[in-house]
Structure formats: C-alpha cells, structure tokens
N, C-alpha and C positions, 0 to 999 in steps of 0.2 A: 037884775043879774045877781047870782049866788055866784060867793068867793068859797073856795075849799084850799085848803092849806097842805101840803104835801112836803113833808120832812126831807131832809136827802143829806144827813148828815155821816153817815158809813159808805166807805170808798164803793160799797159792793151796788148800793142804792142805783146809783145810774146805770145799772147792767141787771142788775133785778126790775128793777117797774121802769125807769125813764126812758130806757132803748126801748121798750116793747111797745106793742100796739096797744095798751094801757091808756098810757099818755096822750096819742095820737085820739085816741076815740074821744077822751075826754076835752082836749083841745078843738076839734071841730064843732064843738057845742056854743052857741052863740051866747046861751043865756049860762055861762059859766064863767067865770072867772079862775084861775088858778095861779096860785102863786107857790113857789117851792122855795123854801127855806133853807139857806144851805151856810156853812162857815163863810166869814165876810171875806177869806181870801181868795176865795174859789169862784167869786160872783161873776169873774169875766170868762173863766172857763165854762160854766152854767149859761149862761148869757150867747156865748159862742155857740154851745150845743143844743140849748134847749129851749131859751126864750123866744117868743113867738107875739102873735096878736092880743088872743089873750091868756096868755103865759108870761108871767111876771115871778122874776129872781128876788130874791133878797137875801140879804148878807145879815149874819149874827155872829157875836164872838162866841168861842167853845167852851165848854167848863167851865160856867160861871158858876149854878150851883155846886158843882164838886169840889170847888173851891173852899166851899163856908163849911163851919164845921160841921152843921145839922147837914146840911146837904149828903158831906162824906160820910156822915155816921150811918143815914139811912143806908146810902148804897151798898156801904161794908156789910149793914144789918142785914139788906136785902138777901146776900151770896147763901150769910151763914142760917138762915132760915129756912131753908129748903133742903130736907134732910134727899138726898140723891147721893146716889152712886158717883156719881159726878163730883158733887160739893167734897162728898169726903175723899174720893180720890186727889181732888187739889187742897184739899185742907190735909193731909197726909204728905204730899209732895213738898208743901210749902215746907213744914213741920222737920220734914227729912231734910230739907239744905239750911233753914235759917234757926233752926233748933227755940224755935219762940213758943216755950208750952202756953204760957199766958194765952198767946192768941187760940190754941188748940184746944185747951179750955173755954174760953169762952165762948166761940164757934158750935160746940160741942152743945154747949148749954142752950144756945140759940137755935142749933137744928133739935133740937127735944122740944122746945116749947113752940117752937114751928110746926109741930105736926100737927098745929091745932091750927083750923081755920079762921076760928075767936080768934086766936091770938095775930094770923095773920093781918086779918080783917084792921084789928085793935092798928096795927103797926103802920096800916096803910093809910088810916084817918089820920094817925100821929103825923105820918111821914109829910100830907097835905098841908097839916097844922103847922107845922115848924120849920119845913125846910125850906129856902129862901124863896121869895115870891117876886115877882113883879119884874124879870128878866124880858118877860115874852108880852108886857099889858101893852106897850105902845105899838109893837107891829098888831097884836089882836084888836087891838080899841080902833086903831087907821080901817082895818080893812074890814072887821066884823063879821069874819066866814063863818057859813053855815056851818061847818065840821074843820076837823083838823084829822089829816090822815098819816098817822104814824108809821110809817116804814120799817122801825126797827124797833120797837116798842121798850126794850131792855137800855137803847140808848141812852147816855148822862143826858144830852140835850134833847132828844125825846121826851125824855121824862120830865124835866122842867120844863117843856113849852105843854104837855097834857098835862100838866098840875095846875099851868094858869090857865090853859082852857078850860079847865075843870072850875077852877077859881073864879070866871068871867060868863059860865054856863054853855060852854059852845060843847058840846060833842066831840067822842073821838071815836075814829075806827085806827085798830092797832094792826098792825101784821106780821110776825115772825121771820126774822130776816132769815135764819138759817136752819138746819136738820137739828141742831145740839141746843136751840134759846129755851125748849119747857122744863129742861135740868137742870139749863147753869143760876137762878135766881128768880127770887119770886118775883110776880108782876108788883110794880111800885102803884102805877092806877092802872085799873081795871077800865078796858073801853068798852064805852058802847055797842060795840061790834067789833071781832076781833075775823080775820079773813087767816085761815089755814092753807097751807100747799097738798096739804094727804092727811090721809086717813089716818097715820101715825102720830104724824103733830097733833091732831084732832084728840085720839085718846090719851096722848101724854099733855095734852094740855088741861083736861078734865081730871085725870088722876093726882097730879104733882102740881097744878096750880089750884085747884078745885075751880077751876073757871065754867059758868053755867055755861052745861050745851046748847040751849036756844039762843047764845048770843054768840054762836061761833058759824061764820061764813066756808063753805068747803071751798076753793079756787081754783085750786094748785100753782104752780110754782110758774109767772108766767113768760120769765127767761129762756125755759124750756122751748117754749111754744115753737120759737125759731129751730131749735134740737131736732122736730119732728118733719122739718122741712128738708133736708138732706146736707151734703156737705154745700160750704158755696164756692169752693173748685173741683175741677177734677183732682184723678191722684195724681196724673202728669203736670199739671199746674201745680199741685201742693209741692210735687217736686224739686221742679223746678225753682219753686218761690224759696226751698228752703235749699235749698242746692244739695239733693243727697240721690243718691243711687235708686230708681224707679225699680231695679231690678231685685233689690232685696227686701227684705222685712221690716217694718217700724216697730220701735217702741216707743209709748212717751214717758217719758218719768219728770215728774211734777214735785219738782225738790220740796221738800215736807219746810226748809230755811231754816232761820236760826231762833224763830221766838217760838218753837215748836217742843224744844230740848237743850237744856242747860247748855253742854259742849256742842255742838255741833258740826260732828267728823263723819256722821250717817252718809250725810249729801254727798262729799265726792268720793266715798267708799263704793256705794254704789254707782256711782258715773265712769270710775274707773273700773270697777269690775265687768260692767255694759260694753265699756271701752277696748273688752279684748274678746268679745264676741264679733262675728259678722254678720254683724243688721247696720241699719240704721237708727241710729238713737237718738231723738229730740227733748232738750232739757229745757222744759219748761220751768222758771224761778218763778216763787210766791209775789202773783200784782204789788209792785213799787218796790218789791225789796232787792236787797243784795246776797248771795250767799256767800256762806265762810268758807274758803280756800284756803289751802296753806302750801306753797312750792307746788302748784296744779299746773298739769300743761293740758288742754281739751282732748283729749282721744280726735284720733282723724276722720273716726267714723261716726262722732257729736255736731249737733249746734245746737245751739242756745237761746231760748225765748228769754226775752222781759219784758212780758207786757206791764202796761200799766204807761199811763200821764202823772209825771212827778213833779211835783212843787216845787222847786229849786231852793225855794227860799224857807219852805217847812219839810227839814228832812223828813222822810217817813211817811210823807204825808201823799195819796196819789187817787185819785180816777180808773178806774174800767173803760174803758174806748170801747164803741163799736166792733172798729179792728182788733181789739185783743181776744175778744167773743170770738170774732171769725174765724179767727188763728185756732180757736182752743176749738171749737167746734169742728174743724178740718183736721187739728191733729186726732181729736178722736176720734174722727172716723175712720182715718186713712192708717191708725195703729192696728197691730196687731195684738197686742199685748199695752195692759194701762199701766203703768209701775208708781205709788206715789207710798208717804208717810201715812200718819194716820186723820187726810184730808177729805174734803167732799168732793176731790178728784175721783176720790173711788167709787161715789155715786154717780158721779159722770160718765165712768167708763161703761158701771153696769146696766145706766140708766139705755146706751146705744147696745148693751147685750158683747162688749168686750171683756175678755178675760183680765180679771182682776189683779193685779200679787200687790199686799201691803208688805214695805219691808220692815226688819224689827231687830238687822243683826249690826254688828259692829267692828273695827277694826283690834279693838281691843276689849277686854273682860269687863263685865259691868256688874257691879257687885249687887245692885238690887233694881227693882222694877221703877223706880223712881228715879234713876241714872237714862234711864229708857226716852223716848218719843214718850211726855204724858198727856199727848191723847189718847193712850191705848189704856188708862186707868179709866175713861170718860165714860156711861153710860152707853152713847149711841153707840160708838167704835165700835163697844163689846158685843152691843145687841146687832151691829154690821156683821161683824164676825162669823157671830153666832149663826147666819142665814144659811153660814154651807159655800156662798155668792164671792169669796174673796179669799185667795189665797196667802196665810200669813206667815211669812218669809223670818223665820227666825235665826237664821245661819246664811255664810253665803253658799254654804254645798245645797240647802233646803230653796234658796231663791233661783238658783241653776239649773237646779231640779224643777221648778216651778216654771221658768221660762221656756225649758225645752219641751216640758210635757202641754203645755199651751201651743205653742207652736207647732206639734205635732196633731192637738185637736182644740180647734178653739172652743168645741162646743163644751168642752170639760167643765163641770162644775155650773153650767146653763140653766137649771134648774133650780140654782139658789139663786142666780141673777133675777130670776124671775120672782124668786120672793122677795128680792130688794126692791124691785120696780111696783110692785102690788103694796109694801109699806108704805113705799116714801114717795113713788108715784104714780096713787091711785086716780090722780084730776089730768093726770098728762097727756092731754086728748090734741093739743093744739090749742083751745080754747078758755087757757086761764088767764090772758090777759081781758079777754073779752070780760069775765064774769067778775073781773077785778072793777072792771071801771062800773060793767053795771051796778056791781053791790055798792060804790062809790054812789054814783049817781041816785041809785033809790035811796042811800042815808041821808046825803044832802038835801033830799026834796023832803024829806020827813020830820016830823017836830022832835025833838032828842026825848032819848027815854030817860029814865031817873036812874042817875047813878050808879054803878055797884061800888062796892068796897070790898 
C-alpha cells in the first residue's frame, strides 16, 4: 500500500480539496493510504470531519522554521525577489505607514537581482542548504509516502515539510491555493508537478516564476465543481433560512474586514449606506473573523453571516465547514447584485455571471491610495478590473449609481463577466476534482523525477 501526504495547513484547505470529491475518490482506493497533515490543535476537528479507514490525521506544531533565523530570512528573501506589480505595490504601502527606507532599499535591491532566474535558482538551493531541517524527518521516516502533496505551496509549513521531502527524496506535487499566489513570491522549492486551477495561473506561473510548462498540471479549481451544480435550496427556503422578505431584491456584500485596510470604516459605510435602500441585504463577514464596528446598530433590512469554525482557544484561528460553502453558494445565487472589497468574492459572483460592484469609497477624505483597501495596488485586482467584468465603486453617489443601474439590467457589463470566467475559469467543467486525484494518483504510482531548482 502507497501513503501520499496532503498538507491542510490554511483555513481555506478544507473547502478547497477536503470537502470535494477529491478526497473521496482517492479514499476509496484500497491500495492507498492517506494521511493529511494538519496544525496539532485541529487534530480532533480533522478527525471529526475527515478521518476515515484509510485516512489518517496527524498533528504538527506551526511555524517552526519561521521561527529560526535562516528560516525567516528566506521567506522575507522570498517576497522581495519577485519583482511584480504586487511586491512593489506592498513594499510601497509598507514604506508609506512605517516610513523604514532601509527595508525599501533593500527589497529594491532584491527584486533587481531577482529578475534573474540564476539568481533565483542560486537562492532556492541556498534556501534548502541552510534553512532549518528536520521538523518533518520523523512523521516522513514513520510513514515513507510515495509523494507529498502540497495544498498551498507558498505556505511557512508547506515549505518546510517539501524541503524535508526534498531532503529524504520523496516527491512533491504543489498547488496554488488562490487567484493572487504567482505574484505575491517566488516558489521556495519547486515541485515535481505543480496542478493549476486556469489558464491564467498557468501563464502567470511561467512568466513570474519561470516554472517549466511540462511540469504544470491544468485542473481547475475543484471547489467550484459543487458551483456548477445549482443552489442547494430553493429561493423560498434560502428565505426563510435567512428570515428576509422573498418579495424583494438581494444583495450580498462580503465585508472586505479589517486586515484588508489599515483603518477600517469602509465595512459599515457601506452596510449602512445598503441599509437605507429597499432590498434585502445579506452581510456576509471574512471566515473566522470579526468586523470593526463603532456605535453600529444593523439596518432592519440586514443580516449577518459568520461563517467559519473558530478555535476558541487560538484566536484568529478557524475552518471552512461544509455549511459555510452552502450558505456562500446559495447566497450567490439567490443575490442579485455581489457587493465585496477587493476579494475573490468578486470572482465568485462573476464566476455564476452576477453583476459585480467592488467598493473603493469612504466616509471620510483619504489622502493617497495607500490609505485605500491595498488590495487594489495588487496585480490580479487591477488586471480583474481591467476585464470591463466589475464595477469599481469609487464614491458613494458612483456605488448608487452602480446598484440601481444593475438592478435595472443584470445583464450590464456580461460580456466582461465572461472574460473573467475564460481567465480564471477555463477548467470549470464540473470535473476538477476528478483530475486532481487523478493527477495525484498517476504521480504516486510513478518513480519521482529529478528535481528542479
């Protein structure tokens, strides 16, 4: 029997590959073994939802190597080596509140000499050689998997448990957790086989990481998969479930929260501005978090989501449920209008072909674009933007303007929807979790190829 290793160390993981038929395909395999790797305090939550026959839990502390100083040095080294739109939009931001030229300098210097793939190459053997080792030798040495499959490949504890798999000979396949991982830093190791969601991550992962095309998997995104099945109530049930008027209009707005934007006063500006319209408006909060309120009373015609399984005992710290999927999957169907910050809610709405609006204005004057939501310095955001697909709300007379004119035709602006879903969901067929396990299962059976750097 072959053991394969599956990461699941970012909250988003078990609502990306665990919930899907991913898992399930590869769990009904007799001559498989699987075990997923998860932080040690979450073992019984894992255990509860996902351990099975042969599916097997294990628990690791977090941030061991980020801890050591070679560890941190890489990962810093990593950000600022990737010269993107991105990097320097947040090496600009930082720059602007903590006024640290040293770091901006240096950074500067790091994304020049990064343009080189010698050099990156150089930094990633370095990174192997020095940064601390032997976190991950006792669960690898016990169980002896065929492969290790990386779920979020940017991850601190990702990338120490594939540096000792790299270190002990086992194989990796990596996968990109999100729309924005091929700009925010360069890959620390390079897997074996890296599985993409679309066509986009596909050529931004060749261009800005110079990662070879023969060793990248197309899948798509296999979360979706469930997306293309329909809502899982009706609208009278979703209704009722949320206690709001069947008779009027939805909106959902997807609070952008507070680690999005230094101050954050955005969220109930626009909750009470929704608030003196006549719809219904459902306020979806960022999985596990809180948002900042100040003297807020809810409008009569709001309620409020939070989804997310929270740690009690590690603030901050939560799970993706099932249910929270369903919820999120029913509210966008049954919306009329998406309203979020500058999140992948927005690809959600337009991924069902709902009218867009990102918001971008404030209750008070903001002196420069760094005051702003900085995700809208970020690469993807711009090139979302860019599509035509999303209307970007930069006043609230212009977000009013964008609601009404939505609601009068949803079809407005449908034709950039469609170039969003052609970028970022060219594999969205139904069938990315199927080709996830496959490409899993045919690496497994195969003898590892030799390294890249």
């Amino acid at each position: 029997m072959k053991t394969l290793f599956i990461t699941s160390f970012h909250a988003h993981i078990s609502r990306n590959i665990l919930e899907t038929e991913a898992l399930r395909l590869l769990a009904v395999r007799a001559d498989l073994m699987i075990v997923i790797v998860v932080p040690d305090y979450k073992v019984p939550y894992f255990q509860e939802y996902f351990a099975g026959a042969n599916v097997i839990i294990e628990g690791v502390g977090q941030y061991r190597s980020a801890r050591a100083f070679t560890g941190l040095f890489f990962k810093r080294l990593s950000r600022a080596l990737l010269p993107t739109g991105t990097t320097l939009g947040k090496r600009r931001y930082k720059y602007y509140w903590d006024r640290k030229l040293w770091y901006m300098i240096a950074a500067i210097i790091a994304g020049f000499f990064g343009r080189s793939f010698l050099v990156r190459r150089l930094v990633r053997r370095l990174d192997l050689a020095f940064s601390p080792a032997g976190f991950f030798f006792p669960l690898l040495d016990h169980y002896s998997p065929a492969a290790v499959f990386s779920t979020d490949i940017h991850n601190d504890d990702d990338v120490a448990l594939t540096q000792d798999a790299r270190r002990r000979g086992i194989p990796v396949v990596g996968m990109w957790r999100s729309w924005d991982n091929p700009t925010q830093q360069t890959l620390r190791v390079f897997p074996e086989r890296l599985l993409v969601g679309s066509e986009e991550l596909r050529r931004e992962t060749i261009i800005f990481q110079h990662f070879p095309s023969l060793q990248i998997a197309m899948t798509g995104h296999p979360h979706y998969d469930r997306y293309l099945r329909g809502p899982i109530r009706s609208r009278d049930e979703f209704c009722r479930r949320w206690g709001i008027d069947p008779k009027k209009k939805i909106i959902l707005y997807a609070a952008g929260g507070d680690k999005i934007i230094r101050e954050n006063d955005i969220d109930q500006y626009v909750i009470e501005t929704l608030g003196r319209l006549d719809i219904n408006v459902i306020v979806r909060y960022p999985p596990g978090e809180d948002v900042h309120l100040v003297n807020f009373t809810k409008p009569a015609n709001a309620v409020i989501d939070k989804p997310g399984f929270r740690f009690t005992a590690r603030p901050g710290e939560f799970e993706i449920r099932k249910e929270d999927d369903d919820n999120l999957i029913d509210q966008l169907y049954w919306s009329d209008i998406v309203v979020s910050g500058p999140t992948s809610i927005l690809l959600d709405g337009a991924f069902l072909d709902k009218p867009v609006i990102t918001v971008d204005f404030y209750p008070r004057h903001r002196r420069s674009p760094y005051e702003h939501s900085w995700g809208y310095l970020l690469d993807h955001v711009k090139k979302l933007l860019a599509t035509g697909g999303v209307w970007h709300a930069r006043s609230k007379g212009g977000f009013l303007k964008a609601v009404a004119a939505y609601m009068s035709d949803s079809q407005l602006h449908s034709e950039g929807r469609a170039k969003i879903r052609t970028m970022w969901f060219s594999h969205a067929d139904g069938h990315a979790a199927e080709r996830v396990a496959e490409a899993l299962l045919r690496f497994s059976e195969t003898e590892a190829n030799t390294a890249s750097f």
